[in-house]
C-alpha angles and dihedrals in degrees: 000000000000088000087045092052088042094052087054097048086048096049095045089057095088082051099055091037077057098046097050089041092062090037089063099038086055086042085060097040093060088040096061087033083069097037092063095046092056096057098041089059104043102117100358123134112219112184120198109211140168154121120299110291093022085119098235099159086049102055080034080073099035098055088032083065100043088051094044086047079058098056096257117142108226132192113195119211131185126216127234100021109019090139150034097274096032092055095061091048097055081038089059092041098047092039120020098033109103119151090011125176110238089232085058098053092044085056106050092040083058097052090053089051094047081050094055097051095046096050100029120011104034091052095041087052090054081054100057103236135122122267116191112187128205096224132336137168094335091069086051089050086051114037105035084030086062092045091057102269113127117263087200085051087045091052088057100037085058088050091061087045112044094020093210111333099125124155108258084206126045117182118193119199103210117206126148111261084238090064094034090065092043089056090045090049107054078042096060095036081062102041118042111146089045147057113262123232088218110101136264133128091267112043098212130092086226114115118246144145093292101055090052099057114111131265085246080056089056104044091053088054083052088047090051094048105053091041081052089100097067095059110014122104116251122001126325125192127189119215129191105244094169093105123090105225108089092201086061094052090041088055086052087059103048106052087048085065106044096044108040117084112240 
């Protein structure tokens, strides 16, 4: 029986040999999977963008994590708002606009934004980290586009503001504007006093002139969204965000990360 066992322990050794051989292969093979991550994303700028309930500050945290579990030293920014100066603005424009003409609400949204990239994402950039932003110029394009404003004059307008910090990368998360206000309404139903993590221009469940504007409205923002790639600086990518489960959006994301040159 000991021979027999012996026999046994002898003959499993190539096995074994094979087993922690491809252990360590896999091992290297992550290990250089992370280190070019790393160095893709040094200095690089990755918006998340989309109509209202695409669940863009959900998937912000999700891919946030994945990169910092990568090494990669990321800075999040959030756009408008982001700053001081750039709170009281979104705070104006969410609160105190009524009646507002649409080229006043383009500007302002823009010198929050100049704001932001001079006090978080240009610096960042220097710095060679990672800065992953929860919305920029493309909501502008969409939402004030939809409401008449230029998308060619908003584009201008962006390249006085921001110079030429632009994201290299622009990831749209698509979802019909019907879906979209089914997923803002169960989250508000559940989170009154604060403000949800479910997305919508304005992260907060108070009413105000952005949650009353028509689903017409709405379907000209999404419009506006997924035609964003003929005319948009840098690369833009559309992902389908209409499914439920949030892992399943997050692995989208991520391979078009990994896998688009930018």
């Amino acid at each position: 029986m000991a021979q027999a066992r012996g026999k046994i322990l002898f003959d499993g050794w190539p096995i074994l040999h094979y087993f922690f051989h491809r252990l360590n292969l896999v091992s290297r093979i992550d290990i250089l999977a992370i280190d070019n991550t790393k160095t893709k994303l040094q200095g690089k700028f990755i918006v998340l963008d989309g109509p209202d309930g695409s669940g863009k500050t959900t998937q912000l945290r999700e891919i946030k994590e994945y990169l910092e579990s990568c090494s990669v030293e990321v800075v999040q920014a959030s756009d408008p708002g982001g700053t001081p100066i750039g709170d009281k603005i979104r705070k104006l424009v969410k609160y105190g606009s009524e009646g507002i003409d649409v080229r006043t609400e383009v500007m302002l949204f823009m010198a929050s934004r100049a704001q932001l990239v001079a006090e978080v994402i240009e610096p960042a950039l220097k710095a060679g980290k990672t800065v992953l932003c929860d919305r920029y110029i493309s909501s502008t394009c969409a939402y004030q586009g939809a409401g008449g404003y230029p998308i060619d004059e908003v584009l201008e307008l962006g390249r006085f503001a921001v110079g030429n910090v632009w994201p290299h990368l622009t990831v749209i998360l698509d979802v019909a504007p019907e879906k979209g206000r089914k997923r803002l309404g169960v989250e508000r139903a559940g989170k009154v006093a604060n403000d949800y993590h479910q997305n919508h221009f304005f992260d907060s469940p108070t009413a105000d002139q952005f949650d009353s504007r028509t689903l017409d409205y709405q379907r000209r923002v999404r419009r506006i969204f997924l035609e964003l790639d003929d005319k948009y600086p840098g690369i833009v990518k559309v992902v389908d965000a209409s499914v439920d489960e949030i892992d399943t959006i997050t692995e989208k994301i991520k391979q078009v990360i990994t896998q688009t040159d930018f």
